[in-house]
Residue frames as qw, qx, qy, qz and C-alpha x, y, z in Angstrom:
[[0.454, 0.131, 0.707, 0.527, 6.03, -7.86, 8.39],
 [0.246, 0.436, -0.042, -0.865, 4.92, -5.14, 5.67],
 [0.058, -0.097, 0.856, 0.504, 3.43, -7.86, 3.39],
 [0.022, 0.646, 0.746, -0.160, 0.08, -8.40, 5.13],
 [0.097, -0.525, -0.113, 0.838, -0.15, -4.67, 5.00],
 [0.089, 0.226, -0.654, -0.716, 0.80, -4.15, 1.51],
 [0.058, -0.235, -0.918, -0.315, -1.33, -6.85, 0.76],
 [0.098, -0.635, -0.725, 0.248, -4.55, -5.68, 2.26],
 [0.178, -0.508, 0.254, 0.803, -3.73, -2.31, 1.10],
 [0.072, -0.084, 0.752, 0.650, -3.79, -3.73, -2.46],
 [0.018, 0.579, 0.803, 0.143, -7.60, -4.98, -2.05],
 [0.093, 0.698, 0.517, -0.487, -8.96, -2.26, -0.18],
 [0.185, 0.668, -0.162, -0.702, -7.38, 0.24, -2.79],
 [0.459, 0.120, 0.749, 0.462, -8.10, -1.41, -6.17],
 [0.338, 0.556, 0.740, 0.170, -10.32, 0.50, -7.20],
 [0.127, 0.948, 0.274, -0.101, -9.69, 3.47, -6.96],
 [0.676, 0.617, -0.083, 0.394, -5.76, 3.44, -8.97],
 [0.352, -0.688, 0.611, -0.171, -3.43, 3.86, -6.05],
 [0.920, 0.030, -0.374, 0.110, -1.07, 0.90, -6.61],
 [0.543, -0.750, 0.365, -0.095, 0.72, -0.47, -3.47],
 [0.764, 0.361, -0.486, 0.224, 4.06, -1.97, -3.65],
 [0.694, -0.636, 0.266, 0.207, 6.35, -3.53, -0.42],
 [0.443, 0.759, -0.440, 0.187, 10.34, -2.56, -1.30],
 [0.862, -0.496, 0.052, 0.087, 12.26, -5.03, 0.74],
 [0.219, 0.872, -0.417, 0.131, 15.78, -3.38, 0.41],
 [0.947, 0.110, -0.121, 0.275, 18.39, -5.14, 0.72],
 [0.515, -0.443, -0.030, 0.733, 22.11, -3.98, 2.54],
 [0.211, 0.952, 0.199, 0.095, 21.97, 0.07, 1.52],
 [0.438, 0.045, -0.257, 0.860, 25.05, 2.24, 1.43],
 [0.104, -0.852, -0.101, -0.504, 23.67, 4.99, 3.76],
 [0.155, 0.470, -0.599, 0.629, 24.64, 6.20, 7.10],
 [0.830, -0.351, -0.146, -0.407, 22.04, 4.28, 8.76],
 [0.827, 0.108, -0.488, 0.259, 24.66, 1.43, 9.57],
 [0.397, -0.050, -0.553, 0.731, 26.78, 3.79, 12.12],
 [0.527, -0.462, 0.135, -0.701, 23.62, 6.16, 13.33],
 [0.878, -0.271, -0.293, -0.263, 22.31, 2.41, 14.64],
 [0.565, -0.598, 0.541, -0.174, 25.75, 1.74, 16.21],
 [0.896, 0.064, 0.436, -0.050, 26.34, -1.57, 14.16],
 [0.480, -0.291, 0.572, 0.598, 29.69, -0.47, 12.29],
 [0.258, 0.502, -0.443, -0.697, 29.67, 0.95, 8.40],
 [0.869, 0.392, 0.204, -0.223, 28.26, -1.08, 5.49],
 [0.449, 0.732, -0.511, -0.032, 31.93, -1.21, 4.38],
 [0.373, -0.391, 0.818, -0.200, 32.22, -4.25, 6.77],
 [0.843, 0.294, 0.407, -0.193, 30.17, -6.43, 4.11],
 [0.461, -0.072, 0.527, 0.711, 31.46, -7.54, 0.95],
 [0.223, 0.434, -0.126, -0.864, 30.44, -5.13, -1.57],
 [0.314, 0.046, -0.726, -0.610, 28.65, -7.32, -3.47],
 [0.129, -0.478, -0.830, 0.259, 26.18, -7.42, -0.75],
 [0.005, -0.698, -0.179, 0.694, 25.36, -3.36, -0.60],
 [0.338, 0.623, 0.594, 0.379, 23.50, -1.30, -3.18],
 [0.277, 0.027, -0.156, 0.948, 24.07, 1.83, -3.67],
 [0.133, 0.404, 0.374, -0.825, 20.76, 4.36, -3.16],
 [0.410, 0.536, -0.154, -0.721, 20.08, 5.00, -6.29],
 [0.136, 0.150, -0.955, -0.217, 20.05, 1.27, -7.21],
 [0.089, 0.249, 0.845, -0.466, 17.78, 0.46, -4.82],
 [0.256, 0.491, 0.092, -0.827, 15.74, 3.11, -5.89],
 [0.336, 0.459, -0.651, -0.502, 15.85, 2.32, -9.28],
 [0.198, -0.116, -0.952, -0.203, 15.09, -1.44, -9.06],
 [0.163, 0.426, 0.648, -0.610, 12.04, -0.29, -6.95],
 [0.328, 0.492, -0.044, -0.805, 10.76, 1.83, -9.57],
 [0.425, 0.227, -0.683, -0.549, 11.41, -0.81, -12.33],
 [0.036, -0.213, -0.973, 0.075, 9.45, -3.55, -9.98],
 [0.314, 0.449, 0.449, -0.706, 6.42, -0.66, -9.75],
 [0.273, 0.450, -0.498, -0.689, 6.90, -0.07, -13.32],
 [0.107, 0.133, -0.977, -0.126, 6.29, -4.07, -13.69],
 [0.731, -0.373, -0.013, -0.571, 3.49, -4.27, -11.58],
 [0.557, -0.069, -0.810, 0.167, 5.05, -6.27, -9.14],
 [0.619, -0.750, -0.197, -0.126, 3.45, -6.40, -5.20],
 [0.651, -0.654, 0.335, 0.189, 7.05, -6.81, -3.95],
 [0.549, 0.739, -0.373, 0.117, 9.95, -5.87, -4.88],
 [0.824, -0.429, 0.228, 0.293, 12.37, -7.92, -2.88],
 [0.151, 0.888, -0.431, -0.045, 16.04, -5.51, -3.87],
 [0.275, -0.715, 0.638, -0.077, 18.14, -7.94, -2.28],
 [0.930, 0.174, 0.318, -0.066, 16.84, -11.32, -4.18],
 [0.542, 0.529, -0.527, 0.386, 20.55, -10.80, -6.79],
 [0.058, -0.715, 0.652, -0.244, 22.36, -10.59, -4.04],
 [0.747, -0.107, 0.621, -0.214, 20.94, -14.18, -2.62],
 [0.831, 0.548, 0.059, 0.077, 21.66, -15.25, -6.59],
 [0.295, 0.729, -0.533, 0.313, 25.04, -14.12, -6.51],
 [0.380, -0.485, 0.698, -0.365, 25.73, -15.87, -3.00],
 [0.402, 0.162, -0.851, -0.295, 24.19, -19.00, -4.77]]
């Protein structure tokens, strides 16, 4: 888990303006999917997969926030109800 990390991370560096953030990404379109062997991200429903620059993007606006964790994939689990 990268939370404990992160988290410990966060104390040791407070002071000295390094902010840590965990990005917990959620299904990606990249080619990761067939390098691993486990078939294309076009076998989900597309309203499970983000595109790169989404991902990205909601990362930045959860750093921007000051959140500790950005959990990408928390819509999709709202959408799936």
């Amino acid at each position: 888990m990268c939370w404990p990390l992160s988290h410990s991370l966060q104390h040791e560096l407070a002071e000295s303006g390094v902010r840590i953030q965990a990005v917990l990404p959620g299904a990606t379109a990249t080619d990761f999917w067939n390098i691993a062997g486990v078939g294309g991200h076009e076998n989900l429903p597309q309203s499970w997969v983000m595109s790169t620059e989404d991902m990205v993007d909601a990362a930045l606006v959860g750093l921007d926030a000051g959140e500790k964790v950005t959990d990408t994939c928390a819509a999709g689990r709202q959408r799936l109800g």
